[in-house]
C-alpha positions in Angstrom: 9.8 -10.9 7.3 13.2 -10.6 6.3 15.9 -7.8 6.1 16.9 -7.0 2.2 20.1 -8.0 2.2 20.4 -11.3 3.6 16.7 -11.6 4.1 17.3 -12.5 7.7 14.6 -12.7 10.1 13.5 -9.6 11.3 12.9 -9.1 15.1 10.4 -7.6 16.6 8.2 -6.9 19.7 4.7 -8.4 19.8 2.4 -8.2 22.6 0.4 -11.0 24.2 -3.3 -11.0 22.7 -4.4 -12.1 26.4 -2.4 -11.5 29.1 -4.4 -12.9 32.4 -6.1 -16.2 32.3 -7.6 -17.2 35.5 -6.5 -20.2 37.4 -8.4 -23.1 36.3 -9.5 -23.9 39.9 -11.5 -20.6 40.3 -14.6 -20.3 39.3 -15.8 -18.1 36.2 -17.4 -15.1 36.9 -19.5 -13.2 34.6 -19.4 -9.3 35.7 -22.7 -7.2 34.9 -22.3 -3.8 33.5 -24.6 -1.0 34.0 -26.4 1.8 31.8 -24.3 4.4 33.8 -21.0 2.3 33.4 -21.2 2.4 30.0 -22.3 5.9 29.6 -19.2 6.7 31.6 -16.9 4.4 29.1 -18.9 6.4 26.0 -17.9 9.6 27.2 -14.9 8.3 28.1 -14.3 7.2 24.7 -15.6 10.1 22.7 -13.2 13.2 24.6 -10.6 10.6 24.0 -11.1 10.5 20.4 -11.7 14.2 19.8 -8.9 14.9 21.9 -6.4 12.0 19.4 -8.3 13.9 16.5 -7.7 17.5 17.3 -3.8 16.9 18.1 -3.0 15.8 14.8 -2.5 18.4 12.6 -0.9 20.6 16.0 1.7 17.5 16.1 2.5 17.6 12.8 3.7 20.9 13.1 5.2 21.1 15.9 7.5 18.3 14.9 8.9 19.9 11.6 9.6 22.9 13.7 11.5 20.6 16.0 13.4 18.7 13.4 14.1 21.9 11.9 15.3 23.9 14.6 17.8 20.7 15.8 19.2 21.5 12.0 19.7 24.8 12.6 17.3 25.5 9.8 16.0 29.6 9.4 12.1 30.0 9.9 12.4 31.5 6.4 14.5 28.6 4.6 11.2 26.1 6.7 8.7 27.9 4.9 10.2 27.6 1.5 10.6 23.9 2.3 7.6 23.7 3.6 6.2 25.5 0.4 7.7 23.4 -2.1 6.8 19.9 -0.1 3.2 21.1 0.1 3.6 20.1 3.8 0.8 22.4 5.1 -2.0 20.8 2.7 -0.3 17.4 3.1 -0.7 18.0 7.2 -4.6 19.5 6.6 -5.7 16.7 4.6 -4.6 14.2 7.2 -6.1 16.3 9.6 -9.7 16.6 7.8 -9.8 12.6 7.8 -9.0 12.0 10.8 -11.6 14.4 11.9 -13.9 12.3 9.3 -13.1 9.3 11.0 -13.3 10.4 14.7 -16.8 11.4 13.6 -17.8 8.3 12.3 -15.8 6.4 14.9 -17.7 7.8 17.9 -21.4 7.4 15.6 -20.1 4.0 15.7 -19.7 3.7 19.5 -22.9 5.7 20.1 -24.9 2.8 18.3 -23.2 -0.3 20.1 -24.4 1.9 23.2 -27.5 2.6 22.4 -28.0 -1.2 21.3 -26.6 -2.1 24.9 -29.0 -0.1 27.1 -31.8 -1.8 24.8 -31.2 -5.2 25.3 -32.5 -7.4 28.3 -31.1 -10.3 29.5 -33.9 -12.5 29.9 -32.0 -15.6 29.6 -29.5 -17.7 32.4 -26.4 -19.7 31.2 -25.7 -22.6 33.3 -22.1 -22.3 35.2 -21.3 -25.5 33.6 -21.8 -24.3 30.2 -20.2 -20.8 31.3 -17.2 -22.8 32.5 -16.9 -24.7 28.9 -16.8 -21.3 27.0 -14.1 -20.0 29.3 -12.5 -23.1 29.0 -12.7 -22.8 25.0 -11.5 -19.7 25.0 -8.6 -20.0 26.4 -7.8 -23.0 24.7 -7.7 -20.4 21.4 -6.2 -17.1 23.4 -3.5 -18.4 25.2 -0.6 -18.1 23.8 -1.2 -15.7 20.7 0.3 -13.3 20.1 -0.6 -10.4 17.5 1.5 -7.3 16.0 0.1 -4.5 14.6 1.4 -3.4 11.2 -0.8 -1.0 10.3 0.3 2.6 8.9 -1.6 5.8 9.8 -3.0 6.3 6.2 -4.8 2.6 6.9 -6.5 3.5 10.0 -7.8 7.0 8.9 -9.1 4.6 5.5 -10.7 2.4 8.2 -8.1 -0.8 7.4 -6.4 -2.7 9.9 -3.0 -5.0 9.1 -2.3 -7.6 11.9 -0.2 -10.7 12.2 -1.2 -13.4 14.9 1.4 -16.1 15.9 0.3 -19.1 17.5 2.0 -21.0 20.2 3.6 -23.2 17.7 5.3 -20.3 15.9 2.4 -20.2 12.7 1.7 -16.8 11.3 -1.8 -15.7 10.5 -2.2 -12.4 8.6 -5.1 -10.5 9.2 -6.8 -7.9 7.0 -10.0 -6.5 8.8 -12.5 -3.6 6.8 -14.2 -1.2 8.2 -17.0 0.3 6.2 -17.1 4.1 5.8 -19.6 6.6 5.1 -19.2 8.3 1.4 -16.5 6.2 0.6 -15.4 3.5 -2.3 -16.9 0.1 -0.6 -13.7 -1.3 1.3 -16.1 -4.3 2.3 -16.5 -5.3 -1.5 -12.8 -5.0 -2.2 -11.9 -7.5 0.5 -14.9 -9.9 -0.9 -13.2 -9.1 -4.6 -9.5 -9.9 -3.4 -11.1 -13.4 -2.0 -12.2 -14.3 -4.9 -9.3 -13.1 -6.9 -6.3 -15.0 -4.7 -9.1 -18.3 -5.1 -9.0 -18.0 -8.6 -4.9 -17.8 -8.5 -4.4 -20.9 -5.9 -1.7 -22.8 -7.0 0.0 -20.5 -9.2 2.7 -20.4 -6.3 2.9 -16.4 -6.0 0.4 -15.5 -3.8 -0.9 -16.4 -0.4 -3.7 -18.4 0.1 -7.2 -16.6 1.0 -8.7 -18.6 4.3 -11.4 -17.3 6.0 -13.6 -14.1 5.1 -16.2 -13.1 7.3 -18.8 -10.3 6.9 -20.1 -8.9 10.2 -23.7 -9.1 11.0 -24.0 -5.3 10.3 -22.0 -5.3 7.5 -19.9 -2.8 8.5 -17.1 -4.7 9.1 -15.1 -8.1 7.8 -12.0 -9.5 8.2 -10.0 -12.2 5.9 -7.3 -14.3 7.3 -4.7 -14.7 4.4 -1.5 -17.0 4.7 1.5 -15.5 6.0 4.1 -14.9 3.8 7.8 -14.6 4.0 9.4 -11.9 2.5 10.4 -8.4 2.5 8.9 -5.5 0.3 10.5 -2.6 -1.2 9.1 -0.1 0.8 10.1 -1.6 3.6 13.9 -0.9 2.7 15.3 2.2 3.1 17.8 4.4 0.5 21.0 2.8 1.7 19.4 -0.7 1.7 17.6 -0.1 -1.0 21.0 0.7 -3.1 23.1 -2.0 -1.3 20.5 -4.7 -2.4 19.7 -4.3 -6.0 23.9 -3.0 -7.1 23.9 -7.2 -6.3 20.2 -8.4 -7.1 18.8 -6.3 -9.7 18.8 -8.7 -12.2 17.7 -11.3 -10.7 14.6 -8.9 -8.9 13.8 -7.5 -12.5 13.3 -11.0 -13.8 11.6 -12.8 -10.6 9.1 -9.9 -10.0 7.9 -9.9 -14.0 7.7 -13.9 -13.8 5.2 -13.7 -10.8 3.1 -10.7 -12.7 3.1 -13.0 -15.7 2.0 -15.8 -13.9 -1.3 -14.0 -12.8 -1.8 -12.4 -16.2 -2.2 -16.0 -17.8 -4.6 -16.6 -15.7 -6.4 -13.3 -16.9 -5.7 -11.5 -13.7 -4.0 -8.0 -13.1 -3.2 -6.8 -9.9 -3.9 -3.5 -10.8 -2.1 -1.5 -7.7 1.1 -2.0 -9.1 3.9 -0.2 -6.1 6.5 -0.9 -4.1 4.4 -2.9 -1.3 3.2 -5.4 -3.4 6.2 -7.3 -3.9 7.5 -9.8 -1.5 11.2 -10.4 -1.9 12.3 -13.5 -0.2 15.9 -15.6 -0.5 15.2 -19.3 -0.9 18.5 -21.2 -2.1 20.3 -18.3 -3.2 17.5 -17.5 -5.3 15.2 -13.9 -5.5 11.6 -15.7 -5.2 8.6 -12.9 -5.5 5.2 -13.5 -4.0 2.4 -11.0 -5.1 0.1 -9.3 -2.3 -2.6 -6.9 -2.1 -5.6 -8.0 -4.2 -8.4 -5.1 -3.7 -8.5 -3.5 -6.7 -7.5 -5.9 -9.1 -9.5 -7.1 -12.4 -10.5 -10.5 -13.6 -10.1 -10.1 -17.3 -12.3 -13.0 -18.3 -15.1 -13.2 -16.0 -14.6 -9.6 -14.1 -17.6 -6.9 -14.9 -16.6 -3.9 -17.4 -16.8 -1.4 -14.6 -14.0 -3.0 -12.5 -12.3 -2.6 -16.2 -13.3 1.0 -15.7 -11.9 2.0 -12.5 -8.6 -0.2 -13.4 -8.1 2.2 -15.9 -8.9 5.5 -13.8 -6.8 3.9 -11.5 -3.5 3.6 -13.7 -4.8 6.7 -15.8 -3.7 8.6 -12.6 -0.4 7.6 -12.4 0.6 7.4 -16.4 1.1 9.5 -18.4 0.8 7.8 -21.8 -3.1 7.1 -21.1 -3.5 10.3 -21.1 -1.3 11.5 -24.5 -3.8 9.2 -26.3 -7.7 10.4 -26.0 -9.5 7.9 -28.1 -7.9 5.2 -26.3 -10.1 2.0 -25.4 -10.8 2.3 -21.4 -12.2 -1.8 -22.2 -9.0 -2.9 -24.1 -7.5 -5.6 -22.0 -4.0 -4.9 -24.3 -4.0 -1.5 -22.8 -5.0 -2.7 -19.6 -2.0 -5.0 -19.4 0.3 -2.0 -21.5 -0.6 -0.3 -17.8 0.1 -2.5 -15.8 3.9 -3.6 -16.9 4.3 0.5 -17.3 3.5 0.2 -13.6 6.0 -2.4 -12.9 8.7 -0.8 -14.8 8.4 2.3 -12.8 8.6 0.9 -9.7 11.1 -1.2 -10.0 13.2 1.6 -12.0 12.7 4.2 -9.5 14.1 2.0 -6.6 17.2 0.9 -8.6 18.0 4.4 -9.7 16.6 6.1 -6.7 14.0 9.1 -6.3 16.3 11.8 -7.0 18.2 10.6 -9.3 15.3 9.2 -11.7 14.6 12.9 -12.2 17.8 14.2 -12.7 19.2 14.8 -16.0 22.1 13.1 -18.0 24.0 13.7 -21.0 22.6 12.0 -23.7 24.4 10.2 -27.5 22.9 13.0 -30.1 20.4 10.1 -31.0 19.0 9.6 -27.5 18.5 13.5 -27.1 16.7 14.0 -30.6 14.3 11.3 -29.3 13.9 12.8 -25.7 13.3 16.2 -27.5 10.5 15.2 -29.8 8.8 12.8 -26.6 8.9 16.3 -24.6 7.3 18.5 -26.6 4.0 15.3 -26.3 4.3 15.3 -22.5 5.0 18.7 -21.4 1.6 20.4 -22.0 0.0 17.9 -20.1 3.0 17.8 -16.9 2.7 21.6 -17.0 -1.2 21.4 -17.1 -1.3 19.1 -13.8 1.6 21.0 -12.4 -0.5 24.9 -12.6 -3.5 22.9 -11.5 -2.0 21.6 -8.3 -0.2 25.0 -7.9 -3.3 26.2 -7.6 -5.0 23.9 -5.1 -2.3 25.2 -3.3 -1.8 28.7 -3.3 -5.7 28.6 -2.4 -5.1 27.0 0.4 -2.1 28.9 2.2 -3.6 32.3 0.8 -6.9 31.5 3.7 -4.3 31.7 6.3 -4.2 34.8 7.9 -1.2 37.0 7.0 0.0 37.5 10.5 0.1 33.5 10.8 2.1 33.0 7.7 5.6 32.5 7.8 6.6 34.0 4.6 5.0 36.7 2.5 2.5 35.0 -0.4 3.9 36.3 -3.8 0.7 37.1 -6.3 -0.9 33.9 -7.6 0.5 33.9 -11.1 3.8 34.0 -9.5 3.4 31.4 -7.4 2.6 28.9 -10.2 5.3 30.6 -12.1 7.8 29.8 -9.6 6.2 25.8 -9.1 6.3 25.6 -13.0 10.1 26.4 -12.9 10.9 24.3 -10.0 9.0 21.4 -10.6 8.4 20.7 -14.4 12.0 19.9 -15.7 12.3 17.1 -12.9 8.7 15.8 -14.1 9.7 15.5 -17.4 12.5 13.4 -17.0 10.6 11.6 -14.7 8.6 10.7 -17.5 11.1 10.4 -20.2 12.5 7.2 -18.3 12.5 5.0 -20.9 14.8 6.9 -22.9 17.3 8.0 -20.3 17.5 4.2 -18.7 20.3 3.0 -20.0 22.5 6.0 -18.6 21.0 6.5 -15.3 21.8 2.8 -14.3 25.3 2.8 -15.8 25.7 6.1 -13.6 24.2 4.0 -10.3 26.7 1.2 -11.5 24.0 -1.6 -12.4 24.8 -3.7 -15.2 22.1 -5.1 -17.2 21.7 -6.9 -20.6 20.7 -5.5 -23.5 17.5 -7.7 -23.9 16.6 -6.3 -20.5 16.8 -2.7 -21.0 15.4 -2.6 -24.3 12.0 -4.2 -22.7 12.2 -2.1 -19.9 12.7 1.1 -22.2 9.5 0.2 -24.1 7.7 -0.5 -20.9 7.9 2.6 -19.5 7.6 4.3 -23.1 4.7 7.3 -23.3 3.6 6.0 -26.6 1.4 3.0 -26.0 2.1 1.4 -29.3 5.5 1.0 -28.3 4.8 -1.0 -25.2 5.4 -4.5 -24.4 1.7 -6.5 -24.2 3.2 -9.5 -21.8 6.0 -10.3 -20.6 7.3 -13.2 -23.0 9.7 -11.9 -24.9 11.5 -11.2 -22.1 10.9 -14.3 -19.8 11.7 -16.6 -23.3 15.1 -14.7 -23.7 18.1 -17.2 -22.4 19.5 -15.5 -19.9 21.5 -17.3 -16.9 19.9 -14.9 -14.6 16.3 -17.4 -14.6 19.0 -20.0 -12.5 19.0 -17.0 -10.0 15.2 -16.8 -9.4 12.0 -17.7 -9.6 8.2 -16.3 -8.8 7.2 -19.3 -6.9 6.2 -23.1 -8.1 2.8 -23.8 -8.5 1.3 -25.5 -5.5 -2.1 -27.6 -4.3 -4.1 -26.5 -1.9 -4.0 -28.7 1.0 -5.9 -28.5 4.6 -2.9 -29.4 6.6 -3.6 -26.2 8.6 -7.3 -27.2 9.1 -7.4 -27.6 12.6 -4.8 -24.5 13.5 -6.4 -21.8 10.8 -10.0 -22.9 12.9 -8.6 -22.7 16.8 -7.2 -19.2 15.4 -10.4 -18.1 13.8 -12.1 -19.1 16.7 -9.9 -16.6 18.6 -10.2 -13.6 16.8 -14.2 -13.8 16.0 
């Protein structure tokens, strides 16, 4: 990984996958463990993961009491903060998966128990063959190392993230699936994103899928997916963030859209469009933009209607302009891609401008305004609509806290959404009205961009569907000297170079 603004190498810790091999001249012993061993590691085990479970949502709080008392922040200006972030339902719903998944977790454990205390060992392994196993094994272990980069949300959805290096410094990224109860099939999405990042070898801007393995039970798999270099927005912070795109915007803009169109000619769409899925790497002075996470994406030509379907739940969710239009095609692959360059546009916009500022409002030519005007009177029923129903969601919630645990006095319901409708739905609507705003809120950031550039932008993150951009072309054929400054990748052939190192490492981590 590399840091965003010279896309140096990042440094980090990584622990040793095995630690202790033993001397070669020692013999191999096998150690025997009994029904009451593992009854004690069980319970071990199970208080340990009630006990991780329990102190979550206690944690939580205690630590944004913390960082506000270290500000000098009033209990009363906390609760209104804590009010208008919604932290108190955010920290709840973290805590009722994580209870989910210590439940299911510890289900899990009880099985591979019971499954132990029914097997017998009838059968005797000869110390020579024991020896070559050990002898195998560390051949693959030793010298691995493996880093973690898994977030919380991840784990509670039953997804791991780690990166093995070998002892000759190659990186092997890891994606392992767990399967859980009553939720979309994470197994099938990891089989889907195999098949996907096959079909788009050699287009250059995404990694290569190696090996995919589905666990006897099928509650678990794994793919090992090349590493790649790179840096993604959401790993950069506000300040580097700013610093990096008042130099690179142009150049980011026109690198990440080449490697999105890249995958759309090949009928693809990557669907889960956000600020993780781009990886940002500096190769010759040059922004080159690999595309990652594959789950939920849609094959256009071959793919089933219902992954068609829950593409456009999926970006229905997060834009608006689905929604203005009720007869709209949910099949349409035009709308589909309409979606998914919307998608683009937003995330890149909302990184260049900034959070805040995206949703702040600026004084427009009498033009501009006339359009913003007539565009908000089409959203606003529908932002104030999710805004009362979220409002609420929420003032059910804090009202079932008893009064002498509250930290504030509960106003009546209807002014509670009142006051959420008045604090929230101005922002929203600029927030929406993007498109028309764009040209002002970057000149206000100082980011200079063409004309040809903001125009497609605009229309991209348009509410009106008919006025959106189908592909990129337009823009990609536009001369511009900024294509000299980047590139999504060249299209490569697959090779088995790696053979021999991708199997000693799968080897390892079976």
């Amino acid at each position: 990984m590399k840091s965003p603004d010279g896309f140096a190498p990042q440094t980090t810790e990584t622990e040793k996958v095995e630690t202790e091999i033993a001397p070669e001249s020692q013999g191999v012993e096998i150690g025997e463990v009994s029904n009451e061993q593992l009854e004690q590691y069980v319970a071990s085990v199970d208080s340990r993961i009630i006990q991780e479970s329990t102190d979550i949502l206690l944690e939580g709080e205690k630590r944004v009491e913390l960082s506000a008392q270290s500000m000098n922040v009033s209990l009363e200006t906390l609760a209104a903060i804590k009010q208008k972030l919604e932290l108190d339902a955010q920290l709840q719903e973290v805590q009722i998966e994580a209870n989910q998944f210590a439940s299911e977790t510890k289900s899990d454990i009880e099985a591979i128990a019971q499954e132990q205390r029914q097997k017998t060992d009838s059968s005797t392994i000869g110390a020579e063959s024991k020896s070559a196993k050990f002898q195998h094994g560390k051949r693959s272990v030793l010298g691995f190392q493996k880093k973690d980069l898994t977030g919380i949300i991840q784990k509670v959805r039953g997804k791991e993230n780690i990166r093995y290096t070998n002892p000759e410094g190659e990186e092997f990224f890891t994606k392992y699936i767990n399967q859980l109860e009553g939720k979309q099939s994470n197994i099938a999405g990891l089989k889907k994103e195999k098949l996907i990042l096959d079909l788009l070898a050699g287009t250059g801007v995404t990694p290569k899928a190696r090996e995919l393995k589905i666990y006897p039970n099928e509650q678990r798999a794994r793919l090992i997916i090349e590493q790649m270099p790179g840096v993604s927005l959401d790993k950069m912070d506000e300040m580097q963030s700013e610093e990096f795109f008042k130099k690179e915007a142009k150049t980011t803009i026109y690198s990440t859209a080449d490697a999105l169109n890249k995958i759309h000619q090949k009928g693809v769409l990557l669907v889960d469009v956000n600020e993780g899925a781009f990886l940002l790497d500096k190769k010759d002075d040059k922004i080159q933009t690999r595309l990652v996470d594959f789950e939920l994406a849609v094959d256009l030509i071959s793919g089933a209607p219902e992954d068609r379907e829950a593409a456009f739940e999926w970006y229905s969710s997060k834009d608006i302009g689905l929604r203005l239009d009720e007869q709209v095609d949910h099949q349409d692959a035009e709308v589909l891609k309409k979606a998914e360059i919307n998608r683009w546009a937003r995330t890149l916009t909302e990184h260049i401008i900034g959070f805040i500022d995206v949703s702040a409002p600026v004084e427009l030519s009498r033009e501009k305004q006339k359009e913003f005007d007539a565009l908000k009177i089409k959203v606003r029923p529908i932002l104030e609509k999710q805004i009362i129903e979220r409002a609420k969601k929420d003032y059910q919630y804090q009202s079932q806290a008893p009064e002498e645990d509250r930290l504030y006095e509960l106003p009546a319901e209807d002014d509670f959404i009142q006051e959420k409708l008045e604090e929230e739905l101005a922002g929203k609507i600029e927030e929406e009205l993007l498109g028309v705003t764009l040209e002002e809120k970057m000149k206000i950031k100082g980011i200079t961009l063409s004309k040809e550039i903001l125009d497609f932008m605009s229309r991209a993150l348009s509410p009106e569907l008919q006025n959106r951009p189908v592909d990129f072309s337009e823009y990609l054929n536009e001369k511009d000297d900024v294509k000299q400054q980047s590139f999504a990748g060249e299209a490569v052939t697959p090779d088995d170079k790696d053979e021999k190192s991708e199997k000693e490492f799968s080897e390892m981590i079976k």
